[in-house]
mmCIF file of the C-alpha atoms, coordinates in Angstrom:
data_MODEL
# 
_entry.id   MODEL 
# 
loop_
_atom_site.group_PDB 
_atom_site.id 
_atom_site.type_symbol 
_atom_site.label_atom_id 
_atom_site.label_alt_id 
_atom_site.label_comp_id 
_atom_site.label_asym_id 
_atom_site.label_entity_id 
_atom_site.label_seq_id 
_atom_site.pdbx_PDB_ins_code 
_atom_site.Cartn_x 
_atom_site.Cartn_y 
_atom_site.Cartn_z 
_atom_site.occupancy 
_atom_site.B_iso_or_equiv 
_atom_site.pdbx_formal_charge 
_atom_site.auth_seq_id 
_atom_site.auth_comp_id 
_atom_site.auth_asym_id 
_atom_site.auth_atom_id 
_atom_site.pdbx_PDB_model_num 
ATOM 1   C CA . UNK A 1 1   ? -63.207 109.711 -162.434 1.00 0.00 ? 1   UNK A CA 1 
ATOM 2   C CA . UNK A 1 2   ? -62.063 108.240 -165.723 1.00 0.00 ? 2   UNK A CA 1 
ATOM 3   C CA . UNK A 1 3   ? -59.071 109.044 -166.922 1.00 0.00 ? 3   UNK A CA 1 
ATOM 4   C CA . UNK A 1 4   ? -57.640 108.617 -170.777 1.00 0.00 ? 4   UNK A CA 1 
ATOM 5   C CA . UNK A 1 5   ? -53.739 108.353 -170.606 1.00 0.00 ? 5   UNK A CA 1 
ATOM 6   C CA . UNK A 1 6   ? -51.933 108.923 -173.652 1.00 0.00 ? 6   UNK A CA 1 
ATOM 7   C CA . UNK A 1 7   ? -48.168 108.063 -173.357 1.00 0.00 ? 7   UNK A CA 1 
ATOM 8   C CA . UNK A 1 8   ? -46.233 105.685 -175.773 1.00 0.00 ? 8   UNK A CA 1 
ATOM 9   C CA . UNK A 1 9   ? -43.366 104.494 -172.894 1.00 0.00 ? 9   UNK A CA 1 
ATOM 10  C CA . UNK A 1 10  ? -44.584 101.546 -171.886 1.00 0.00 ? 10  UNK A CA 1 
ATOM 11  C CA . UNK A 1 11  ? -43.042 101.546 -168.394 1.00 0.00 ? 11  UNK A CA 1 
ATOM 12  C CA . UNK A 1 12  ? -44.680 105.066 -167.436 1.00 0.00 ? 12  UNK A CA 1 
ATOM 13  C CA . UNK A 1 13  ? -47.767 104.155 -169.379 1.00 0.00 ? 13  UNK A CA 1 
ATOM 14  C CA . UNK A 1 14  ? -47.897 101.129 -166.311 1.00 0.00 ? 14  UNK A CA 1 
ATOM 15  C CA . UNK A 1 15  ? -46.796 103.471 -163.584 1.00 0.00 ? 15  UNK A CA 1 
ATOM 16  C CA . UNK A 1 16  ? -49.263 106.273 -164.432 1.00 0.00 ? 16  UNK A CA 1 
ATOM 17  C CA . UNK A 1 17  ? -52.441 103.058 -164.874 1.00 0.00 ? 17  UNK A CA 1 
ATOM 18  C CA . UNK A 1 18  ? -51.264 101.943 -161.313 1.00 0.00 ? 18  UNK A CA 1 
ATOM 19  C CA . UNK A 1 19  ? -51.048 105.200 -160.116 1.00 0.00 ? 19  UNK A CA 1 
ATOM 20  C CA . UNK A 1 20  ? -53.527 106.489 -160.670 1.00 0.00 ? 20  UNK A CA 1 
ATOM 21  C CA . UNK A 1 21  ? -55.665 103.439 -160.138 1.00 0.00 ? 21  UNK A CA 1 
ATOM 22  C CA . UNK A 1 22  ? -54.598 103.428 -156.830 1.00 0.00 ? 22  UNK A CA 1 
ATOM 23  C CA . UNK A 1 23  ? -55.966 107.099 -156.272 1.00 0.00 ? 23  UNK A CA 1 
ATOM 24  C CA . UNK A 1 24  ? -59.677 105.884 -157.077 1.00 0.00 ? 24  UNK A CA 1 
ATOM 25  C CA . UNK A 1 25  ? -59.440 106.141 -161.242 1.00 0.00 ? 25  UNK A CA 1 
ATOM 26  C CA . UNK A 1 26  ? -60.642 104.389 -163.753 1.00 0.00 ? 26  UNK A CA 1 
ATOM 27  C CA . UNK A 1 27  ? -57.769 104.610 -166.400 1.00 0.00 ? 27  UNK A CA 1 
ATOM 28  C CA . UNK A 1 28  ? -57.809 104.091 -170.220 1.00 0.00 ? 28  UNK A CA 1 
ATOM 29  C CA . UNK A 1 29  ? -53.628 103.903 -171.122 1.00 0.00 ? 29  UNK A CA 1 
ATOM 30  C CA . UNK A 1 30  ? -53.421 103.662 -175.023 1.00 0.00 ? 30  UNK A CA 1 
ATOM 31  C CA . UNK A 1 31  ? -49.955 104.499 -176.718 1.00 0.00 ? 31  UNK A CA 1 
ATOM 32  C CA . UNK A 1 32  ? -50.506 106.118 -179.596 1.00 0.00 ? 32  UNK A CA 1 
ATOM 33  C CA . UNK A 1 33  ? -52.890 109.067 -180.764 1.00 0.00 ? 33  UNK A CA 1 
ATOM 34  C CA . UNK A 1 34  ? -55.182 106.716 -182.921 1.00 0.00 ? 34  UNK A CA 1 
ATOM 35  C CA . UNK A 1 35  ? -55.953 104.515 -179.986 1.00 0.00 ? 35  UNK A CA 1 
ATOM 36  C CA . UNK A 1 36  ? -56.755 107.730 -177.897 1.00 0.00 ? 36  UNK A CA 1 
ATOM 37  C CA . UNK A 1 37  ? -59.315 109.164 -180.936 1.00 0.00 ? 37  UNK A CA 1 
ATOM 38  C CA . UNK A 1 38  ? -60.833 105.825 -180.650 1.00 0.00 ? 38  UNK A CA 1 
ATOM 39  C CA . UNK A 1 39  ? -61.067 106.001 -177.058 1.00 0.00 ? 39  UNK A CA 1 
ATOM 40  C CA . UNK A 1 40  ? -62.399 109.381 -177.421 1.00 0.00 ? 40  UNK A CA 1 
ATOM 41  C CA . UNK A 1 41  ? -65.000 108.800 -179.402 1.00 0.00 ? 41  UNK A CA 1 
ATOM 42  C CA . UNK A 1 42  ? -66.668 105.679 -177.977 1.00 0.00 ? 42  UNK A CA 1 
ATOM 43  C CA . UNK A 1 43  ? -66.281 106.238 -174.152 1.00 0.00 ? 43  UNK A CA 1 
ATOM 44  C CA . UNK A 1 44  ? -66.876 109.421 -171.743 1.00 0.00 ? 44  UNK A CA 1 
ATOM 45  C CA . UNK A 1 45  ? -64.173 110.190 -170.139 1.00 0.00 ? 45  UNK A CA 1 
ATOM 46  C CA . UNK A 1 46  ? -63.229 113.338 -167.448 1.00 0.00 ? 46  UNK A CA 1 
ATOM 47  C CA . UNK A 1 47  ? -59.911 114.301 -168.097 1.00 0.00 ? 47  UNK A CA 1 
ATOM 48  C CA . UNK A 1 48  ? -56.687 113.359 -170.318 1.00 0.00 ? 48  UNK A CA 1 
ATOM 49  C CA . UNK A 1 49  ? -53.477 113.242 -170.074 1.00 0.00 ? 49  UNK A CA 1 
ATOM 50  C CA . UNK A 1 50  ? -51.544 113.099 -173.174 1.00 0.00 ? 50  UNK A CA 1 
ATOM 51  C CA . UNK A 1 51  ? -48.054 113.083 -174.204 1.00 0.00 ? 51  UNK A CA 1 
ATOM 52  C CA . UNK A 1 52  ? -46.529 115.456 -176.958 1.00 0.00 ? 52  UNK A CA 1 
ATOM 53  C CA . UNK A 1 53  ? -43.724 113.268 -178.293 1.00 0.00 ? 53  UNK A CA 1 
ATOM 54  C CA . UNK A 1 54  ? -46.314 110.106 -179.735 1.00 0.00 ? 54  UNK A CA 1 
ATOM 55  C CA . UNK A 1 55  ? -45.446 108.126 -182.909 1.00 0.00 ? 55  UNK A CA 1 
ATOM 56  C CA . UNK A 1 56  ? -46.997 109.100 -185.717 1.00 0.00 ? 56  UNK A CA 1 
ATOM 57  C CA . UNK A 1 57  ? -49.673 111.717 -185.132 1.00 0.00 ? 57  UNK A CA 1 
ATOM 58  C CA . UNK A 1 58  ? -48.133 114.030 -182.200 1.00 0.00 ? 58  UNK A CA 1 
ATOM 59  C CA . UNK A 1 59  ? -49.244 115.081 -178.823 1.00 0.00 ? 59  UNK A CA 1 
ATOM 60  C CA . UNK A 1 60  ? -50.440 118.510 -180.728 1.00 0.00 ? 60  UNK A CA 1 
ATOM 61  C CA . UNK A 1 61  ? -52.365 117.464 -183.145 1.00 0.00 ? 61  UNK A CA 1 
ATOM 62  C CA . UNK A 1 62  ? -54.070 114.670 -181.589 1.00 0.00 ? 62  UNK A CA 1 
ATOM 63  C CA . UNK A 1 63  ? -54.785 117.403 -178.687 1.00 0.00 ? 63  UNK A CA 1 
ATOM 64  C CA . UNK A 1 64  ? -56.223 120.092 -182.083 1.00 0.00 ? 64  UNK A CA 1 
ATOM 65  C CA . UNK A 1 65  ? -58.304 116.987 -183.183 1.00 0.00 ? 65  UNK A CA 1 
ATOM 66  C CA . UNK A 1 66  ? -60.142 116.346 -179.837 1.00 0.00 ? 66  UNK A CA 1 
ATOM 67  C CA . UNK A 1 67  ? -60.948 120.046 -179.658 1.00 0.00 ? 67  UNK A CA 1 
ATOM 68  C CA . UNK A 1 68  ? -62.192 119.983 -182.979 1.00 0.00 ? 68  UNK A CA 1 
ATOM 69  C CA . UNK A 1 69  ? -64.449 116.724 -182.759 1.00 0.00 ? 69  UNK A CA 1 
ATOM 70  C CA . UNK A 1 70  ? -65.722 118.681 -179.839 1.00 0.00 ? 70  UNK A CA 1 
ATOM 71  C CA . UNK A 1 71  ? -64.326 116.904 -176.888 1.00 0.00 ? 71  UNK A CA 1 
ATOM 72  C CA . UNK A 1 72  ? -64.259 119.425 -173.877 1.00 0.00 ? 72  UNK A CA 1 
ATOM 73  C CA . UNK A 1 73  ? -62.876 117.190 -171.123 1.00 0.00 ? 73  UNK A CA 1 
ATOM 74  C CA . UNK A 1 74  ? -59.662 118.968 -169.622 1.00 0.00 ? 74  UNK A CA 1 
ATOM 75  C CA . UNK A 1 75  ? -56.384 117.830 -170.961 1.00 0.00 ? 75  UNK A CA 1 
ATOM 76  C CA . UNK A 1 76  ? -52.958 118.016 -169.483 1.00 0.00 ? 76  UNK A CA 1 
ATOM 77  C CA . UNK A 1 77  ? -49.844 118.009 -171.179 1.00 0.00 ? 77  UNK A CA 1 
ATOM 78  C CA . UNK A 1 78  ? -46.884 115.687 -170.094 1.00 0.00 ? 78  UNK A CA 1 
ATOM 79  C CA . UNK A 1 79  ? -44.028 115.930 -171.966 1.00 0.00 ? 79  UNK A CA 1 
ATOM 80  C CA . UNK A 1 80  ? -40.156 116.360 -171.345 1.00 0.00 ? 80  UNK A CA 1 
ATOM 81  C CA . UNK A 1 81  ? -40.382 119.483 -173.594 1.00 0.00 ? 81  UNK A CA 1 
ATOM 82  C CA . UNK A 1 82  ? -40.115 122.321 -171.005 1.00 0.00 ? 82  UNK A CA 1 
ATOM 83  C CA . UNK A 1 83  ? -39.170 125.298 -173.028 1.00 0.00 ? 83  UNK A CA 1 
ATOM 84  C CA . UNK A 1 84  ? -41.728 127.977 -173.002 1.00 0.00 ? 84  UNK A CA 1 
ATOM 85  C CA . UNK A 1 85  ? -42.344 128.122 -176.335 1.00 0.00 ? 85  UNK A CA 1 
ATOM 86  C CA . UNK A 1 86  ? -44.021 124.525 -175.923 1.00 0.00 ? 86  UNK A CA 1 
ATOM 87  C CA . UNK A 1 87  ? -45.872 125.284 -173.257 1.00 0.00 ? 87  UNK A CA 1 
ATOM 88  C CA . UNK A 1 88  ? -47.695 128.178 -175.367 1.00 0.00 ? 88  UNK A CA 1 
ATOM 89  C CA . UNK A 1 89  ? -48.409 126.026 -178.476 1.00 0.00 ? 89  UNK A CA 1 
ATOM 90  C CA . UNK A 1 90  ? -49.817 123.327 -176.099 1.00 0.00 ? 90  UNK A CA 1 
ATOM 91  C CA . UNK A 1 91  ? -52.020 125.570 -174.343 1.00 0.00 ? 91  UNK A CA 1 
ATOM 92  C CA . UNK A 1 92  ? -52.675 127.096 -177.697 1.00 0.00 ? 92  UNK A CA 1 
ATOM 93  C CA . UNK A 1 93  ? -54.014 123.818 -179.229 1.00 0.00 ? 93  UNK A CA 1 
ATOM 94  C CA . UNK A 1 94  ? -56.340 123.459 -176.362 1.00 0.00 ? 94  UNK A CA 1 
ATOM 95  C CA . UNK A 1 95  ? -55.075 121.502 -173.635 1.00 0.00 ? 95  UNK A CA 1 
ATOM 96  C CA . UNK A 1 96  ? -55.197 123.251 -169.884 1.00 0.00 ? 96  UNK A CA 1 
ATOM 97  C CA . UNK A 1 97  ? -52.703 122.672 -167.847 1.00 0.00 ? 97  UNK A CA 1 
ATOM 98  C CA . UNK A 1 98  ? -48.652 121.193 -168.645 1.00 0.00 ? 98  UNK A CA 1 
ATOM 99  C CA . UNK A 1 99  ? -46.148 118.814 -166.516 1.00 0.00 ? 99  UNK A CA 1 
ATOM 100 C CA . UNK A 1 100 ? -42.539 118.732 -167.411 1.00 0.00 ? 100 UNK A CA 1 
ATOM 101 C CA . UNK A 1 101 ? -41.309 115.282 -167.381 1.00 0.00 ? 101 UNK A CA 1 
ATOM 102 C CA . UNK A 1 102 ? -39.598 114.297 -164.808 1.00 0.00 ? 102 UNK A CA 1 
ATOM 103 C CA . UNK A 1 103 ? -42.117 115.157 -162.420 1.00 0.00 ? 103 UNK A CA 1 
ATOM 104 C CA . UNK A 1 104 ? -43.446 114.340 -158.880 1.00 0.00 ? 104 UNK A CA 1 
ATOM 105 C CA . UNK A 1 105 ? -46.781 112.315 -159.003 1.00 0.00 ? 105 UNK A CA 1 
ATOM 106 C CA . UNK A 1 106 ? -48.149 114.394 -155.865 1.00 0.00 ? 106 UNK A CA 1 
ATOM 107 C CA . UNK A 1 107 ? -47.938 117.338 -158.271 1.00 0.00 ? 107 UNK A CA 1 
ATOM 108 C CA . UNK A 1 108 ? -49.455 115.600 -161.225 1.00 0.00 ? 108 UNK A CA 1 
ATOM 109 C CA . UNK A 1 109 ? -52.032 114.288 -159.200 1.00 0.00 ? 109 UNK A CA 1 
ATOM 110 C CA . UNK A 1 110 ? -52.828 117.637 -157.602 1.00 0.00 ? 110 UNK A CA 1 
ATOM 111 C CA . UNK A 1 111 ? -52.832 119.798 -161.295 1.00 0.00 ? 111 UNK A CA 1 
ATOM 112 C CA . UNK A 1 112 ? -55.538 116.831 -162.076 1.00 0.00 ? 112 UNK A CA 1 
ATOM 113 C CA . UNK A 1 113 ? -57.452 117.201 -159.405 1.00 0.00 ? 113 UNK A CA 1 
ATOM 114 C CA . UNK A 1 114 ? -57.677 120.838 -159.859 1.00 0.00 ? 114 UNK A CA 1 
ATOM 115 C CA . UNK A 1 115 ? -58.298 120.785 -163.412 1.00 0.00 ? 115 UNK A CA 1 
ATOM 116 C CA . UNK A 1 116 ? -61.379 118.201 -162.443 1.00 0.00 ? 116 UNK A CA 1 
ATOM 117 C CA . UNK A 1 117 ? -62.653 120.338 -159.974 1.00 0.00 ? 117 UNK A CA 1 
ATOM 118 C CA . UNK A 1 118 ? -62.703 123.687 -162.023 1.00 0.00 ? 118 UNK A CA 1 
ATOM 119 C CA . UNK A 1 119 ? -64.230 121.523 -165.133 1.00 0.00 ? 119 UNK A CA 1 
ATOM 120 C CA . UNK A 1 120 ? -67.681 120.308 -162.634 1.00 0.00 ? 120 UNK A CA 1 
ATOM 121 C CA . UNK A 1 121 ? -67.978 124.629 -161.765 1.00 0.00 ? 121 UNK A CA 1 
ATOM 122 C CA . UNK A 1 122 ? -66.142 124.165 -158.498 1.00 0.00 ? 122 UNK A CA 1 
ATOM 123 C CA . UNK A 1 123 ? -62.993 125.585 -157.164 1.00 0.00 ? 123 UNK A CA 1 
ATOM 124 C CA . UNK A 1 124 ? -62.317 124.326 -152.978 1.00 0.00 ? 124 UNK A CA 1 
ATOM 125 C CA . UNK A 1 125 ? -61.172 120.888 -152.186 1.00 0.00 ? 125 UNK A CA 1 
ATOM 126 C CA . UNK A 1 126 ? -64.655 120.166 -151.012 1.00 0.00 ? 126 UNK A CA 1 
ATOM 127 C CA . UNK A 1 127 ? -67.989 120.001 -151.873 1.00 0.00 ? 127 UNK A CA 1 
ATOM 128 C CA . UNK A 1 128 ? -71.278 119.923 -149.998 1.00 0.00 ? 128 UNK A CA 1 
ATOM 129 C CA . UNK A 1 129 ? -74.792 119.829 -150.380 1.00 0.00 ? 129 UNK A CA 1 
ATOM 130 C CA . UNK A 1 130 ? -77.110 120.460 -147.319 1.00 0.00 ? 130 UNK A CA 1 
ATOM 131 C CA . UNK A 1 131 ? -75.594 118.283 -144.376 1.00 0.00 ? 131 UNK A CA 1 
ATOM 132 C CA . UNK A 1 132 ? -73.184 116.373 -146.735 1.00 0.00 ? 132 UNK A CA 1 
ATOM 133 C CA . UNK A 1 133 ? -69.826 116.904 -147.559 1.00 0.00 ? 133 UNK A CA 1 
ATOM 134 C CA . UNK A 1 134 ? -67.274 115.337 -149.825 1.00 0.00 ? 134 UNK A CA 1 
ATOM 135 C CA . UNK A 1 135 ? -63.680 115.872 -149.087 1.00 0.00 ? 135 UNK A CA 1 
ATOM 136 C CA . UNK A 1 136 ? -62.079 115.046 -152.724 1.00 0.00 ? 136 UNK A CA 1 
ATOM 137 C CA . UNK A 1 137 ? -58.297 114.961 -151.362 1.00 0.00 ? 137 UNK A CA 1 
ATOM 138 C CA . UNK A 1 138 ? -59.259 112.552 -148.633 1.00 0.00 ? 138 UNK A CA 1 
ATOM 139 C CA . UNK A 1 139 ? -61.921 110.587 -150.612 1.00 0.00 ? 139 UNK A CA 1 
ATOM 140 C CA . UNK A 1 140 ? -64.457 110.547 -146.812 1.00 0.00 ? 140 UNK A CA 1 
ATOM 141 C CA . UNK A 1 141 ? -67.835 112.099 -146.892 1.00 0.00 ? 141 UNK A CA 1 
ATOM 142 C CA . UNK A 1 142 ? -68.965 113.285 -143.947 1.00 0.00 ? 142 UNK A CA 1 
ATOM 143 C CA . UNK A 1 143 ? -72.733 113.753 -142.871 1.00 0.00 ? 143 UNK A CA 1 
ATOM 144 C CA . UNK A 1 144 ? -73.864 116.610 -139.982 1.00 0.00 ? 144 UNK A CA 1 
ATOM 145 C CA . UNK A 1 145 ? -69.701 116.363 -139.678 1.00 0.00 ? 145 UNK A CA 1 
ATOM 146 C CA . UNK A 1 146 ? -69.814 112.658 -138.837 1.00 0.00 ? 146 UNK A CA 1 
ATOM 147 C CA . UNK A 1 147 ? -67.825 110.171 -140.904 1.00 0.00 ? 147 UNK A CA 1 
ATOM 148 C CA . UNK A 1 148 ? -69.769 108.184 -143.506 1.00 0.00 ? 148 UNK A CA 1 
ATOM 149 C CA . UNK A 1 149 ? -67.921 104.587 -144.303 1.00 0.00 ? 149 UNK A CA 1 
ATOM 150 C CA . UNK A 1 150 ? -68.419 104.203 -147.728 1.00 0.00 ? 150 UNK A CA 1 
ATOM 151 C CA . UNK A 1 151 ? -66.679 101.779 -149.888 1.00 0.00 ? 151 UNK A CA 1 
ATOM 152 C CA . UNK A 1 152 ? -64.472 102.611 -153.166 1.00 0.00 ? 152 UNK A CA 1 
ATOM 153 C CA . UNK A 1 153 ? -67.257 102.127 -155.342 1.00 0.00 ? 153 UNK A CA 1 
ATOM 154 C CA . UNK A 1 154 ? -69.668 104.114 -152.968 1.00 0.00 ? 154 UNK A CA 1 
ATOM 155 C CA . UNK A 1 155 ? -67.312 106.849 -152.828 1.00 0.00 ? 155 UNK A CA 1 
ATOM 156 C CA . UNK A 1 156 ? -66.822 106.699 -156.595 1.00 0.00 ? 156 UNK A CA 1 
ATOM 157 C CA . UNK A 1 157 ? -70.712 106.956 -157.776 1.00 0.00 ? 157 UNK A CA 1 
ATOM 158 C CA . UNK A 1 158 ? -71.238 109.597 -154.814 1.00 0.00 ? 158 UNK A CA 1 
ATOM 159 C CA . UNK A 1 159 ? -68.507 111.706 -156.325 1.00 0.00 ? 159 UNK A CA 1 
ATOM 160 C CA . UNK A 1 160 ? -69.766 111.349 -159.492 1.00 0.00 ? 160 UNK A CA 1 
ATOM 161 C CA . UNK A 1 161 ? -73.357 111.877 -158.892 1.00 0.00 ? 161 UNK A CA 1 
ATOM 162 C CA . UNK A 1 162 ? -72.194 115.259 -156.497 1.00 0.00 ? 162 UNK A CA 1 
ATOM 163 C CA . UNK A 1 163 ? -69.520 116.469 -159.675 1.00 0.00 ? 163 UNK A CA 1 
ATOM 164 C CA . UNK A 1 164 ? -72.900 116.335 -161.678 1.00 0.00 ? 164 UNK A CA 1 
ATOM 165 C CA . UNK A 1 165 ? -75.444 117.626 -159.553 1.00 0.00 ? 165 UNK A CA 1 
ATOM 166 C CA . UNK A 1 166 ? -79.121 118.082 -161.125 1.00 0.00 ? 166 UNK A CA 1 
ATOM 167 C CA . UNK A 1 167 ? -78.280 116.087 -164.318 1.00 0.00 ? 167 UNK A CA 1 
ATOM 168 C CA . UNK A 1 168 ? -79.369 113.204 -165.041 1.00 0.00 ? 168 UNK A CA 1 
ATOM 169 C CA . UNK A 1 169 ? -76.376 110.259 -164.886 1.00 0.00 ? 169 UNK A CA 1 
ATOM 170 C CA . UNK A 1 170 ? -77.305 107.102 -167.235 1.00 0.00 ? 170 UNK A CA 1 
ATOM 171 C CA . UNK A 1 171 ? -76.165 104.008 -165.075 1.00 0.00 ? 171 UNK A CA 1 
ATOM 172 C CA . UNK A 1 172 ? -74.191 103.099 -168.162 1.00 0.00 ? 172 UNK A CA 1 
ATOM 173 C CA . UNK A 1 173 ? -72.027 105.874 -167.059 1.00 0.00 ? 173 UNK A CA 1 
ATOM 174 C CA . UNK A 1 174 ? -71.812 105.332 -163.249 1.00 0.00 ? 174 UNK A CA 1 
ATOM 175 C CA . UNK A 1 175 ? -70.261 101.742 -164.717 1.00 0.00 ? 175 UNK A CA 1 
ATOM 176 C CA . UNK A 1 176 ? -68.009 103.589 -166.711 1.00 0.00 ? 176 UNK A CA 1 
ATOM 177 C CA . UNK A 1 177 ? -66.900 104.959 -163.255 1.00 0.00 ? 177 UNK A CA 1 
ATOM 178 C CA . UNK A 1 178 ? -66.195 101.644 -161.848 1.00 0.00 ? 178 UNK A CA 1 
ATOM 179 C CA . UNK A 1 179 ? -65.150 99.518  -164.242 1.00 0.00 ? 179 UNK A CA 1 
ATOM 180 C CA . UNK A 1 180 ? -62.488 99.767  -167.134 1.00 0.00 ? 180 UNK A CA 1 
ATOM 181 C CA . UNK A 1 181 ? -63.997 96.545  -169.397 1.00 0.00 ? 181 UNK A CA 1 
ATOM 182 C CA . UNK A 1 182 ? -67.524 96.220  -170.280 1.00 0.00 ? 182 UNK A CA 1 
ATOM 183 C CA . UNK A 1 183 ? -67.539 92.481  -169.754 1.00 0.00 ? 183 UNK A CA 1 
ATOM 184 C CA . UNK A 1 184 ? -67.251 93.493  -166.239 1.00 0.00 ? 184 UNK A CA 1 
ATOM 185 C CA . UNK A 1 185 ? -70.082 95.889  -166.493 1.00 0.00 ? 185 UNK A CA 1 
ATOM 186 C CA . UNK A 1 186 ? -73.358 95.153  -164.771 1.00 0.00 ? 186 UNK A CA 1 
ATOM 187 C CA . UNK A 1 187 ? -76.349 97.403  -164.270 1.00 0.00 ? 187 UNK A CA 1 
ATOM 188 C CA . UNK A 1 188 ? -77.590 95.220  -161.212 1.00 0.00 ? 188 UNK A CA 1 
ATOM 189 C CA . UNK A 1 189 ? -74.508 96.359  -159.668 1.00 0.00 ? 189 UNK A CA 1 
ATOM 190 C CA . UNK A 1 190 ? -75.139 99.569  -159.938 1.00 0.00 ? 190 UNK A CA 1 
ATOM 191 C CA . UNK A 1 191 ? -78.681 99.450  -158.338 1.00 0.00 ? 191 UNK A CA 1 
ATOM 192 C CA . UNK A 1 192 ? -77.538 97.138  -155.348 1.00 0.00 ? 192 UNK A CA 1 
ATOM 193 C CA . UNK A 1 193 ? -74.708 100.017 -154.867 1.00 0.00 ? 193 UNK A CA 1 
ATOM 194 C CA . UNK A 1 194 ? -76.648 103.060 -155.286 1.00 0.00 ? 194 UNK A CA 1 
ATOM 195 C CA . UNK A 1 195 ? -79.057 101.627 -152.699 1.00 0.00 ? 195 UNK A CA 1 
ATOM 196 C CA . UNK A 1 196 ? -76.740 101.019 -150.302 1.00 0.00 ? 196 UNK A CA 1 
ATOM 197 C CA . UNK A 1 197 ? -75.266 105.050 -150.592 1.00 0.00 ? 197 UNK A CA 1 
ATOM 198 C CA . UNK A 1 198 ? -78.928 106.001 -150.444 1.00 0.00 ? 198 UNK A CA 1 
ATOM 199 C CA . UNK A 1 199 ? -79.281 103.806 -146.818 1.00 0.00 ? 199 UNK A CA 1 
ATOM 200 C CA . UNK A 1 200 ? -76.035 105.542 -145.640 1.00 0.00 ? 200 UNK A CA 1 
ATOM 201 C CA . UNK A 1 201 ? -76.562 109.379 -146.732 1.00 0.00 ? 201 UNK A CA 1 
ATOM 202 C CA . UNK A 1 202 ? -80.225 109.959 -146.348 1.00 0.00 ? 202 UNK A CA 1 
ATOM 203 C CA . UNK A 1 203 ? -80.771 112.143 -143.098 1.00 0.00 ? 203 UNK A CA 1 
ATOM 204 C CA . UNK A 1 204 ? -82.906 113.836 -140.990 1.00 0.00 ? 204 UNK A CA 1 
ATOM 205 C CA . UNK A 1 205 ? -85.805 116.578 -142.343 1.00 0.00 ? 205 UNK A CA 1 
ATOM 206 C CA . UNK A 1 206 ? -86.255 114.376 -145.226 1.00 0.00 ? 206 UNK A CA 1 
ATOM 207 C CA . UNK A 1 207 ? -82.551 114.969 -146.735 1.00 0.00 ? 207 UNK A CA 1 
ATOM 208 C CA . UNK A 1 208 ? -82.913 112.450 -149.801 1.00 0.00 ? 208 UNK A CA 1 
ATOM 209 C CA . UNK A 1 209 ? -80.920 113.401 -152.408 1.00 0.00 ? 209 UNK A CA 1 
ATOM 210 C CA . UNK A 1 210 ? -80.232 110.298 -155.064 1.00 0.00 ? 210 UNK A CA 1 
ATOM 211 C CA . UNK A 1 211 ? -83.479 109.978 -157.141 1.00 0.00 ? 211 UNK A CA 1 
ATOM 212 C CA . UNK A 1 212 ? -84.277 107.516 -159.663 1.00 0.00 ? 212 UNK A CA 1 
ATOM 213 C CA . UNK A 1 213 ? -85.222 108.784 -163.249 1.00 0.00 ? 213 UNK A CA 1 
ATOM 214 C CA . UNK A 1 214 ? -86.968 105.553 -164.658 1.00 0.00 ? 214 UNK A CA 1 
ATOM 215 C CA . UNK A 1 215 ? -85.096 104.404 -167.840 1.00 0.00 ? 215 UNK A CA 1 
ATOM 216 C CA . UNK A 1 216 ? -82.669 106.979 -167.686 1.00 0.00 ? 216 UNK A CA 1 
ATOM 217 C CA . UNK A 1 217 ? -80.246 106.531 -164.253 1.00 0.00 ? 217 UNK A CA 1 
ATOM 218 C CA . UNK A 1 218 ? -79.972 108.686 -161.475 1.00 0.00 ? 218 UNK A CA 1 
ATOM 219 C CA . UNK A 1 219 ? -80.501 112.130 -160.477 1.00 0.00 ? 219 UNK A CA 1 
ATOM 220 C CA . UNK A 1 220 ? -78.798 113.816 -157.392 1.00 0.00 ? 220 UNK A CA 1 
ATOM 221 C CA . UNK A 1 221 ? -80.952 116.317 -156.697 1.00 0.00 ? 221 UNK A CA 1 
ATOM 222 C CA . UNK A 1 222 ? -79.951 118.943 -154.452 1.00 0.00 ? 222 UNK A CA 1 
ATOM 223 C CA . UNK A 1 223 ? -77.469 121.954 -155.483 1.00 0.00 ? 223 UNK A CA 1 
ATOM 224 C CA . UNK A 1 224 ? -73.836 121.230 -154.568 1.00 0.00 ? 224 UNK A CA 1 
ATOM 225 C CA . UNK A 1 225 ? -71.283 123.804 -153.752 1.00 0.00 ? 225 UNK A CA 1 
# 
């Protein structure tokens, strides 16, 4: 997924990139809440994480101005404000879920994931469409129960594809999945990977569920749940 990560300390700012990184994200870290607008506005991203106590505009009101440019990705609140009162006016601005700094990443990670799963229309750990499954804490699809090796980027544009089920994905997106720079961005790429998942997924009784929309990117086509 792609992440936007809005948090002026530098040294978290790196921790939560790595972190997160590490966990099979794409993150955008900016430090301020005109970086994050920009960010906003140019790129697609899944989910934020924003900070209330930024420099000049505030957590708040950069969180009021997404909602109002109509940006519905979820967006979780860290801050080291705990009181209730902030936790109210936060959820009240539009964000969906809060973390009290300090905080355990496992738990950050896990309010994430759950925000991510309830924003695609799904609410187990899983998801599964005819004889595939996708086990998001574990990152391993499985096909007729048997483990499919897929790499990182596999995983990542099956995930992707599965989250959006019976849309159409542009590959420009899928590339936004793999890769934070667009001078590292390359539809071939995309192709050479997406046939590769198709080789390893496709199964028996004609199970074929990636199709290619000409001009437009990819369509997974059967209904996930």
């Amino acid at each position: 997924m792609k992440l936007l990560v809005v948090e002026d300390e530098a040294l978290l700012r790196h921790h939560l990139r790595t972190r997160l990184g590490e966990s099979g994200h794409v993150v955008e870290a900016v430090a301020n809440a005109e970086e994050a607008l920009y960010q906003a506005e140019q790129f697609n991203h899944d989910l934020a994480v924003i900070d209330l106590g930024l420099p000049g505009m505030g957590g708040l009101d950069l969180i009021r101005q997404l909602r109002s440019q109509g940006q519905v990705f979820p967006i979780l609140i860290l801050t080291a404000r705990g009181n209730w009162q902030d936790k109210v006016e936060g959820l009240a601005a539009g964000a969906d879920d809060y973390v009290v700094k300090p905080f355990q990443f496992e738990e950050l990670e896990a309010r994430m994931n759950a925000l991510l799963r309830r924003s695609s229309g799904f609410i187990q750990s899983t998801i599964s469409a005819g004889p595939l499954a996708l086990d998001l804490n574990r990152k391993q699809a499985t096909l007729g129960e048997q483990p499919v090796a897929l790499t990182a980027f596999e995983y990542r544009i099956l995930e992707y594809l599965m989250r959006h089920h019976q849309q159409v994905v542009p590959k420009e997106r899928l590339m936004e999945q793999l890769y934070p720079d667009d001078d590292e961005r390359d539809p071939n790429v995309i192709e050479v990977l997406v046939g590769r998942l198709r080789r390893k997924i496709e199964g028996p009784h004609g199970f074929r569920p990636i199709d290619t929309v000409r001009g437009m990117g990819y369509l997974f086509t059967e209904r996930c749940r």
